[in-house]
C-alpha positions in Angstrom: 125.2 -160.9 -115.6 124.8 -161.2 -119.6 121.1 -160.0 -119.3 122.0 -157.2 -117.2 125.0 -156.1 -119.6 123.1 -156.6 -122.9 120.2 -153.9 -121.2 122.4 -151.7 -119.8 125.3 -151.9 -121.9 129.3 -151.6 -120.7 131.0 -148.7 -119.9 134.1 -147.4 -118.8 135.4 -144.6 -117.3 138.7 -142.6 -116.3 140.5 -139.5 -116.8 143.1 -140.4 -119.8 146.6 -139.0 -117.9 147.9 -136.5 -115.8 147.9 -133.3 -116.9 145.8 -134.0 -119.6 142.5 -131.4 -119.5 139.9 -134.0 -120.8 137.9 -137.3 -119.0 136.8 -140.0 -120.8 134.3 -142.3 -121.1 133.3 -144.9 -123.0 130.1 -147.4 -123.4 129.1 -150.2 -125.7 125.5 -150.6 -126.9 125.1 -153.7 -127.0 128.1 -155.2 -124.8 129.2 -157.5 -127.6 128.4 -158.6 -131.2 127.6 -162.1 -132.8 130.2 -163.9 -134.5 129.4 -165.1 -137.9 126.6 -162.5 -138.4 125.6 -159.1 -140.4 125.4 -157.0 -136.9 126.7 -153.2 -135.2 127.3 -152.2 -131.5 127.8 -148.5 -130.8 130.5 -147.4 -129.4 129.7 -144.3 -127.6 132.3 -141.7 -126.1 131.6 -138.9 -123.9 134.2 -136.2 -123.3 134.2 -133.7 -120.7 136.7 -130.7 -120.4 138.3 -130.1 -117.2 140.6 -128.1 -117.5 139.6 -124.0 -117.0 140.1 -123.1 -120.4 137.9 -124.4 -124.0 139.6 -126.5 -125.6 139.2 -128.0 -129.4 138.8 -131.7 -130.0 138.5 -134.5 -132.2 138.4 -138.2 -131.4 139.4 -140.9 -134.0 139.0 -144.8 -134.2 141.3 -147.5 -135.7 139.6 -151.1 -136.0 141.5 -154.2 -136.3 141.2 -156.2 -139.7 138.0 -158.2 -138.8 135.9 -155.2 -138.1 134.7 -152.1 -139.8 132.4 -149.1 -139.4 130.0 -151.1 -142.3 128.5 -154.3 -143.1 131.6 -154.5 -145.7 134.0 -153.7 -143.4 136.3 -151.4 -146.0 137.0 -148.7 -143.8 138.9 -149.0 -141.1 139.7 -145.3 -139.6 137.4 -142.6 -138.6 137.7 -139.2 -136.8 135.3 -137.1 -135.5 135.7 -133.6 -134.5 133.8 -132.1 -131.5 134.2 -128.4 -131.5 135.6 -126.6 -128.8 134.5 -127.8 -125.3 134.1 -125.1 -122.8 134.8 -125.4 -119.0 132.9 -128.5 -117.4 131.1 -129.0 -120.8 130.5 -132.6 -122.3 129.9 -133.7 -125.4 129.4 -137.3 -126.5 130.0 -139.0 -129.8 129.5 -142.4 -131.4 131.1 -144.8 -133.7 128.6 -147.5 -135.7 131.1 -150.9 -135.3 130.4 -153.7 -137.9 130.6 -157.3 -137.5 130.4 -159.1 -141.2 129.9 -162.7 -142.0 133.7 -163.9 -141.7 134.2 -162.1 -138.4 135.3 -165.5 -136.5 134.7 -165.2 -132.4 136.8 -163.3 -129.7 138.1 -160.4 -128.1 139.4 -157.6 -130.7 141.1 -154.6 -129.3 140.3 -150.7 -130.9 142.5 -147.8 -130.2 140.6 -144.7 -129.9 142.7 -141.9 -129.7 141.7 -137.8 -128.0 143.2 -134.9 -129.5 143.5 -132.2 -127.4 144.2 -129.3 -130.0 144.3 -125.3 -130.4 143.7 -122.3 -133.0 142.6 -125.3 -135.2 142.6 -129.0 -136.3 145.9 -128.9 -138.0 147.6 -128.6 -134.6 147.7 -131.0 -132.1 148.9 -129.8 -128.3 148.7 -133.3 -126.2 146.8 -136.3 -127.6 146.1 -139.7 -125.1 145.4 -143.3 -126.9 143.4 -145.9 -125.4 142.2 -149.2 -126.3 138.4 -150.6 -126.2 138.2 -154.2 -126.3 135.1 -155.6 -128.2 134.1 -159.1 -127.3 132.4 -161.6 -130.4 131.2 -164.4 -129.8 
């Protein structure tokens, strides 16, 4: 099963909540990363709009303590804004996820959040969190 994972990667898919006009899915390239060692995964996100009208969105990350988006580890937040999605469109995104030399083994959880907005990025209509567990071993 580790072979197959490590070649195909892990993904996971579902539509956030009810009422809520995007699906999500995510997938890790590789599945996990190495304790102990200077090493990424990517940690790719794929939004698709099904409601019938465009919508504006932006997805953001927050890593726990042991984990960064660099070798150093120093930041620990990032968003990423996708543009307005039209109806049945998809767009997919992708955080770098850093491992560093002191990151000890086991399971760390992220929360990515989806911001569902309109007119612009200052205003958010309905947002859905969701957490992406990242194995180290």
């Amino acid at each position: 099963m580790g072979i197959l994972e490590n070649l195909m990667g892990k993904s996971d898919e579902q539509t956030v909540a009810p009422g809520f006009p995007f699906k999500l899915s995510t997938n890790l390239r590789p599945v996990r990363l190495a304790a102990k060692k200077d090493n990424c995964l990517e940690l790719l996100v794929a939004i698709k709009n099904l409601s019938d009208k465009p919508y504006i969105a932006s997805a953001s990350l927050e890593l726990p303590k042991s984990l960064g988006f660099e070798n150093l580890g120093i930041t620990k937040i990032k968003e990423i804004r996708m543009g307005e999605l039209d109806i049945g469109k998809e767009k997919t995104i992708s955080f770098s996820v850093c491992a560093s030399f002191q990151t000890a083994p086991g399971v760390y959880s992220a929360v990515l959040t989806l911001n569902q907005h309109y007119k612009d990025y200052a205003h958010v209509l309905n947002y859905a969190k969701k957490n992406v567990e990242i194995r180290v071993v």
